[in-house]
C-alpha positions in Angstrom: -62.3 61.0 -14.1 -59.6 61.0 -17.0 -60.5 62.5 -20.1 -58.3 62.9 -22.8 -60.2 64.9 -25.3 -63.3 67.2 -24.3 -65.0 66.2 -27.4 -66.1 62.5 -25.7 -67.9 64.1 -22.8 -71.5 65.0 -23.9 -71.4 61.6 -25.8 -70.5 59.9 -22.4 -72.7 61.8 -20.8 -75.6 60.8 -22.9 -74.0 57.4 -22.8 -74.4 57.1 -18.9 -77.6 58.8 -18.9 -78.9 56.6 -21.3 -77.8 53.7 -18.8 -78.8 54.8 -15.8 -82.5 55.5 -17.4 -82.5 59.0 -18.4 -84.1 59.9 -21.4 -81.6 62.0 -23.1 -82.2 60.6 -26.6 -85.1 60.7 -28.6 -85.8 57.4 -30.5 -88.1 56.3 -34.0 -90.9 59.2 -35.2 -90.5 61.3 -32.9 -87.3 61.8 -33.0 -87.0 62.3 -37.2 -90.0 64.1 -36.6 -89.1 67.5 -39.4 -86.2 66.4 -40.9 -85.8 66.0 -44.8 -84.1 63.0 -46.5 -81.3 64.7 -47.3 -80.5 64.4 -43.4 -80.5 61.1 -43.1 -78.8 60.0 -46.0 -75.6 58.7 -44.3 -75.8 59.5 -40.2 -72.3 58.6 -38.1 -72.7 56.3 -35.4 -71.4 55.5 -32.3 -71.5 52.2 -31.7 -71.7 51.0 -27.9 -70.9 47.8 -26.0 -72.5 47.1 -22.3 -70.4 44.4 -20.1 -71.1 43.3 -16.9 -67.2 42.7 -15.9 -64.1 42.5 -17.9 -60.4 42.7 -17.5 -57.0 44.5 -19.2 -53.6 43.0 -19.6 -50.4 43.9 -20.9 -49.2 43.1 -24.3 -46.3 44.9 -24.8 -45.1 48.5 -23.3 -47.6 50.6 -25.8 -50.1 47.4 -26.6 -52.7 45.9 -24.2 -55.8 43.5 -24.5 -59.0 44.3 -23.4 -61.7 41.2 -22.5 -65.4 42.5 -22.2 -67.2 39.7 -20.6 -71.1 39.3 -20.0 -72.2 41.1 -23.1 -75.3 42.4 -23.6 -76.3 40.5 -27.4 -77.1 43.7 -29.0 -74.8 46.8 -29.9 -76.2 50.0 -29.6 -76.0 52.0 -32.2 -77.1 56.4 -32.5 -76.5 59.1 -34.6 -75.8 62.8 -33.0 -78.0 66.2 -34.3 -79.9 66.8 -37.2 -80.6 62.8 -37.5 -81.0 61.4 -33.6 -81.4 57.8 -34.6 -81.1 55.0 -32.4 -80.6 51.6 -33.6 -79.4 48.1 -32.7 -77.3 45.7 -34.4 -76.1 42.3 -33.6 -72.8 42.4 -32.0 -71.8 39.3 -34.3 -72.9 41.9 -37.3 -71.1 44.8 -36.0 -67.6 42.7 -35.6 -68.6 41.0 -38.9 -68.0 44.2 -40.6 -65.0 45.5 -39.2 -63.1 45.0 -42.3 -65.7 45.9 -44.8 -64.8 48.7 -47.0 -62.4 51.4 -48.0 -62.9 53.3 -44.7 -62.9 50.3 -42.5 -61.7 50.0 -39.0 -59.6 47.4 -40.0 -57.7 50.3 -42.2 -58.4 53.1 -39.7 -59.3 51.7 -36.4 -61.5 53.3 -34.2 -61.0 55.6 -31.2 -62.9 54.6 -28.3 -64.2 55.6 -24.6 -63.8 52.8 -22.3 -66.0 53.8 -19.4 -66.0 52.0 -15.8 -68.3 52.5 -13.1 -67.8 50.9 -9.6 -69.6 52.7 -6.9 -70.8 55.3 -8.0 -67.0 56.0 -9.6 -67.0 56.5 -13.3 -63.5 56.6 -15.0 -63.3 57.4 -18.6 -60.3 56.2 -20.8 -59.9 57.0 -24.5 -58.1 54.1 -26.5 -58.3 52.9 -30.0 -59.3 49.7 -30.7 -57.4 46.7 -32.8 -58.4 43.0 -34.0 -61.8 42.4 -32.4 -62.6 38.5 -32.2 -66.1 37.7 -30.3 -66.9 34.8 -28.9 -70.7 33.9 -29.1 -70.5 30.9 -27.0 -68.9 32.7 -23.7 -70.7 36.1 -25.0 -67.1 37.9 -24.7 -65.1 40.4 -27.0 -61.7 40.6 -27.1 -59.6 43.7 -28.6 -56.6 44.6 -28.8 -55.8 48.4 -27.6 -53.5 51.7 -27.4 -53.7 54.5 -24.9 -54.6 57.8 -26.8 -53.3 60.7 -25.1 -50.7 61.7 -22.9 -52.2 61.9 -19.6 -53.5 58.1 -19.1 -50.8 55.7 -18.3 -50.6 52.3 -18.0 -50.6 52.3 -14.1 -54.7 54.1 -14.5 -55.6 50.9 -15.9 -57.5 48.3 -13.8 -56.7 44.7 -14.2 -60.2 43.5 -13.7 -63.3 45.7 -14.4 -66.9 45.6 -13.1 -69.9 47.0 -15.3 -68.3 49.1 -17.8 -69.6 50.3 -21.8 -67.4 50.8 -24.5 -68.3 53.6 -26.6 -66.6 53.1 -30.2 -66.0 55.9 -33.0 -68.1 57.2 -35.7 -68.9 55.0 -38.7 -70.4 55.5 -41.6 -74.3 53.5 -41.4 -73.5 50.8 -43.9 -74.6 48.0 -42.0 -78.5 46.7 -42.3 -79.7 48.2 -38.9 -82.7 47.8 -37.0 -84.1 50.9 -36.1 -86.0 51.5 -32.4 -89.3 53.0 -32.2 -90.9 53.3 -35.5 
């Protein structure tokens, strides 16, 4: 596996978990079950992307592009501790409001865990994430992408992927969300 920063791991590993049916995270009632409004008021997400296959090319020496094909139509979207809530949000949405704001990632783009499983393999790779363009018709996203960290290089990355999630950075909840459970 190569991770860059230890800070990604239990997030992947709820990530994976979540994937490969673990119940790891709580969802609706139950899980805001206790807390006061003033916890909830504005939750960070994580926003993630499941893709059946995809595949990374070369822009330039420090620049590459990465094509998620196969999407699932939904991003997923949760909150960490004290709020734990899990939501969804169109992936035309989520894109949609990339630029939106004073905080947006189109001012201060995301980081990002690009996670790849193949047979029973998982490699993790920590990126941050440019110019997103989705296409609803093919059911593909396209971003443009650095390498964060020192010990990934460009010879780690595959060319084509299988099933692999893309987890992307906190945000701020300022999107209309659709909340599971309740």
């Amino acid at each position: 596996m190569k991770f860059q920063h230890t800070i990604v791991i239990p997030s992947i590993i709820s990530i994976i978990s979540v994937f490969t049916g673990m119940p790891l995270l709580m969802t609706g009632a139950a899980a805001q079950q206790g807390q006061t409004e003033t916890n909830i008021e504005s939750p960070q997400f994580l926003a993630i992307l499941h893709a059946q296959s995809g595949s990374i090319s070369e822009i330039n020496s420090t620049s590459y592009a990465l094509k998620l094909n196969e999407l699932t139509d939904k991003t997923i979207l949760f909150s960490d501790r004290p709020n734990r809530i899990v939501a969804t949000q169109s992936i035309q949405d989520f894109i949609g409001n990339w630029t939106s704001g004073d905080d947006s990632f189109q001012v201060d783009p995301p980081n990002a865990a690009l996670v790849l499983t193949e047979d029973q393999e998982v490699d993790v790779f920590e990126i941050e994430l440019f110019n997103p363009q989705y296409d609803n018709n093919e059911k593909t996203i396209r971003y443009d992408f650095s390498i964060l960290g020192n010990a990934t290089s460009s010879h780690d990355l595959p060319d084509n992927m299988g099933k692999s999630v893309l987890i992307i950075d906190s945000s701020e909840s300022k999107w209309p969300l659709s909340y599971s459970g309740d």
